[in-house]
N, C-alpha and C positions, 0 to 999 in steps of 0.2 A: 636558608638564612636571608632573611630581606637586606638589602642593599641601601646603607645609609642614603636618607636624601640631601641633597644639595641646597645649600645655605639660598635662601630668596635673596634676589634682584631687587634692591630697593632704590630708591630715588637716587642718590649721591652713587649708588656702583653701576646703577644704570647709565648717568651722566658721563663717568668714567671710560666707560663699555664701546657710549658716544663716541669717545674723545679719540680711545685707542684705537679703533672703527676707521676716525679721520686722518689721524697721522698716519697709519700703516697704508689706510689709503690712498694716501697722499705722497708717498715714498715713490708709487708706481708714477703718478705727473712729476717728482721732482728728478726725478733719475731720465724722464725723457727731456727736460730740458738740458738737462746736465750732457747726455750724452749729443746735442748739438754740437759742441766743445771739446769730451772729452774722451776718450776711449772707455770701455767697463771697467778692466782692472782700476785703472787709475780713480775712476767714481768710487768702487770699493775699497779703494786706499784711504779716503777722504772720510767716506762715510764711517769709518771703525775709527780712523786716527783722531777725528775730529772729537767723536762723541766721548773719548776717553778722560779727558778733562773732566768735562763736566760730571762723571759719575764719582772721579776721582774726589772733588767736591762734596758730594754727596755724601761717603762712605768717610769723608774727612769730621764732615756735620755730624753725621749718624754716629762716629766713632767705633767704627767696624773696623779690627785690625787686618793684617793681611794675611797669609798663613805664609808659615813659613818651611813648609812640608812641601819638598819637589818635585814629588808624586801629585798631588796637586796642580800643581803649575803644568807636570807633563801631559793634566787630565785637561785643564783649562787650552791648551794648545790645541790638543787633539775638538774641544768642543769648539774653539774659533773657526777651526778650520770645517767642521761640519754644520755650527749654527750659521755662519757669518762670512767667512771668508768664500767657499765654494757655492752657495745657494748666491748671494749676493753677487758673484762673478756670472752665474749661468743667467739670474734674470735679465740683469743688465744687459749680456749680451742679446740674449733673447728679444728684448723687446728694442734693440737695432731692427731687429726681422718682422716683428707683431706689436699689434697697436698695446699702449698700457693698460687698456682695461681691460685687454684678451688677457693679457700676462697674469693679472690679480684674478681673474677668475681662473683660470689653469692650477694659480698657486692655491688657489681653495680645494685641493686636494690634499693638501697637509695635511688635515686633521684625518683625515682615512688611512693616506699612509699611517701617520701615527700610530692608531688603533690596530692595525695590523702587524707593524712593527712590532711594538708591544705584546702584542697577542705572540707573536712567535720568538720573541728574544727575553722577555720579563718574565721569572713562572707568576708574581703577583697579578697579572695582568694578561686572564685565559684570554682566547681567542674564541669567540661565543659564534653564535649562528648571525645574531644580529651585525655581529663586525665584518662578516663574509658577506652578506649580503648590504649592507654599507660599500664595503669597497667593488664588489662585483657595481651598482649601481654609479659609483663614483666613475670607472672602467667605462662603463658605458657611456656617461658624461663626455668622457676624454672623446668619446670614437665620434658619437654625435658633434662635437664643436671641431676636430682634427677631419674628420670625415675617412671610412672604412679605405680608401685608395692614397691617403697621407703615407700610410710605413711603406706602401709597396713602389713610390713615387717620393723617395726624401728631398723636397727642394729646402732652400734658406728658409722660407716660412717653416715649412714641420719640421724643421733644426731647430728652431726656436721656440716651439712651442715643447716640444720635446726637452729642452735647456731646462726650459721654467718647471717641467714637470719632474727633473734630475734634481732642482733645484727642490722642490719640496718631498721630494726624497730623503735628501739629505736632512732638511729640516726635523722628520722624521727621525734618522734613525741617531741626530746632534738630540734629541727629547730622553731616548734608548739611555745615551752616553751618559747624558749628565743623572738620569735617575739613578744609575749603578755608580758613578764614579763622585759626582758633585753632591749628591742629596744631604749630605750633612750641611754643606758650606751655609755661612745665609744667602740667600735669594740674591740680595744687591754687590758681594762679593762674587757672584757667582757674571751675576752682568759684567764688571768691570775685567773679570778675571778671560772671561773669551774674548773681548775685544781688546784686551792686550796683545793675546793669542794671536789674533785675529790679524791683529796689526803686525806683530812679526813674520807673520805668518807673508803677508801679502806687500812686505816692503820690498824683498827683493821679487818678487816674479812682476811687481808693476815696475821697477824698473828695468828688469829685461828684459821685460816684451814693449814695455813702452817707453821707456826712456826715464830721464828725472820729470818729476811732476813739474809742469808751470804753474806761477801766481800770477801771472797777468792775465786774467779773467775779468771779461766785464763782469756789471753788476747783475744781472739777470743769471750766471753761470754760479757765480757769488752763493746769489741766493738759494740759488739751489742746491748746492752742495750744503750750505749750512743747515738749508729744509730738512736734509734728507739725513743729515749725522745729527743735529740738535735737536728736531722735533718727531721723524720718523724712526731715530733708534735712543738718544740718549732718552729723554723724555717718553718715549711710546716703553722703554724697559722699566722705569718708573710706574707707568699707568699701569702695565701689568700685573707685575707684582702687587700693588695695591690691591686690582680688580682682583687677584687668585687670591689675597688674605679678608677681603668682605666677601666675594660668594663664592668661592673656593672654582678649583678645575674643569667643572662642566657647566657652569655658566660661562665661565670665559671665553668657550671653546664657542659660543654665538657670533662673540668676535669676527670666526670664518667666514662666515653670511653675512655681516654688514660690510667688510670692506669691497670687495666687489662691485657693489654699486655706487661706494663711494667712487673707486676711480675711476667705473664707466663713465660718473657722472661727470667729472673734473677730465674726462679725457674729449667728453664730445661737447663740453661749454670752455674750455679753453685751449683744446690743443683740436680741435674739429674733426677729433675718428668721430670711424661711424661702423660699426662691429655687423658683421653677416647676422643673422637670425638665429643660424647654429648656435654662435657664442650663444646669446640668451637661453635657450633651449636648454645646450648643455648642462650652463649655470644652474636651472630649476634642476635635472637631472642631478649635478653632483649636490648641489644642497640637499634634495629628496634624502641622499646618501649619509650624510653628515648626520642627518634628522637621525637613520634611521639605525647608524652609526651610537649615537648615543645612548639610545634606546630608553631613556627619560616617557615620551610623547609614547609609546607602545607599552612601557609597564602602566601608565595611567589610564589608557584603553583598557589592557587586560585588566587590571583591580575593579576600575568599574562595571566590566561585566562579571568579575566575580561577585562582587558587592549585589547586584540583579539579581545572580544567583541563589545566593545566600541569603536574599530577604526572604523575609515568611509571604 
């Protein structure tokens, strides 16, 4: 049975693609300025509490009720705490110990957990040759940028890099959760319904490990929390959805390969890292993965050599 193809990239979801690309990339610079200031939990308190309004707004426009089934709610809890509250906690601490554009290329392993994930938790979603070999290449990524003496030598740096790779763990198996438990909800019900979660979820462990949150933040802390709850998650959960209803699920997943460079780029023109050769390295490595993960770029190889074949 041939495998539906994927809706085309056209101008306006490209542009999109763009946008969601710069926000998520963007989240990795706004969360290192933030964390000048603040501790992680407390950024992750902000970043979900913040953005809540605003989608609140949206779904108010759209006129999306809310359910009122508490099996729901206890599913939207359990996904906050896996999309948003724990990934969100690990990165942040993470990248205390490693530069933001190591962190975002680290967290470009999502998409392979995923696929893995998937493969072994979904029956709609086998676990092919292609996905083993995606994530073994992904794996390899991790050893190349971490380097073979990182696990047997755990300092704060491979704590941290390790954080971010828990963290897109999680991301993963919060993908798992909501396909068996959310897939009926709509999309943007589903946004608002984890960072509720999310938010209760993370009120009290930020305040007992950190205390009650301060407002007296200069304007530069300001800013960055609002970067990172209004553009990097209310708005970037917007873009998506969008993007997943014009070219459906495996374009979006390209997404993974542009943010990386967005916040190598924003990490060494405004905050002056300057990343080992590994990192890059790596990066080609786990992207190779992701490629190969999708397996799109290898069915179109093999059709055209059957296509050779098959001419007279």
């Amino acid at each position: 049975m041939t495998k539906p193809a994927s809706p085309a990239i056209d101008l306006p979801a490209g542009l999109l693609l763009a946008a969601l690309a710069l926000v998520w990339g963007g989240s990795f610079f706004f969360a290192e300025i933030a964390l000048r200031a603040l501790p992680p939990l407390t950024i992750t308190l902000f970043r979900v509490a913040l953005a809540v309004p605003v989608l609140c707004l949206v779904l108010r426009y759209k006129r999306i009720a809310l359910p009122r089934d508490l099996r729901i709610w206890r599913a939207y809890l359990v996904m906050g705490g896996l999309n948003n509250a724990l990934p969100f906690s690990l990165i942040f601490w993470g990248q205390t110990q490693i530069e933001s554009g190591l962190a975002s290329i680290l967290n470009g392993t999502t998409a392979i957990f995923g696929a893995v994930a998937a493969g072994l938790l979904l029956k709609d979603e086998p676990l092919t040759p292609a996905k083993l070999i995606g994530a073994a290449l992904g794996g390899l990524g991790v050893v190349v940028i971490m380097g073979p003496a990182a696990l047997g030598d755990l300092d704060l740096r491979s704590l941290g890099q390790l954080a971010v790779l828990g963290a897109a763990l999680s991301y993963a198996l919060a993908s798992v959760w909501g396909k068996r438990h959310l897939a009926a909800q709509p999309p943007l019900m589903n946004a608002l319904g984890m960072l509720l979660g999310s938010t209760v979820l993370m009120l009290p462990v930020a305040l007992y490990v950190d205390g009650p949150p301060r407002f007296d933040f200069g304007t530069e802390t300001w800013a960055a929390l609002l970067g990172i709850a209004l553009l990097s998650t209310a708005l970037a959960y917007l873009l998506y959805f969008e993007i997943l209803r014009r070219a459906g699920s495996a374009n979006l997943m390209l997404v993974t390969l542009l943010i990386p460079p967005v916040a190598v780029s924003l990490g060494a023109a405004l905050l002056a890292e300057h990343l080992p050769q590994e990192a890059y390295l790596g990066f080609l490595v786990i992207g190779l993965g992701l490629v190969v993960s999708d397996g799109r770029l290898s069915r179109k190889i093999l059709n055209r050599r059957r296509g050779r074949i098959d001419a007279p």
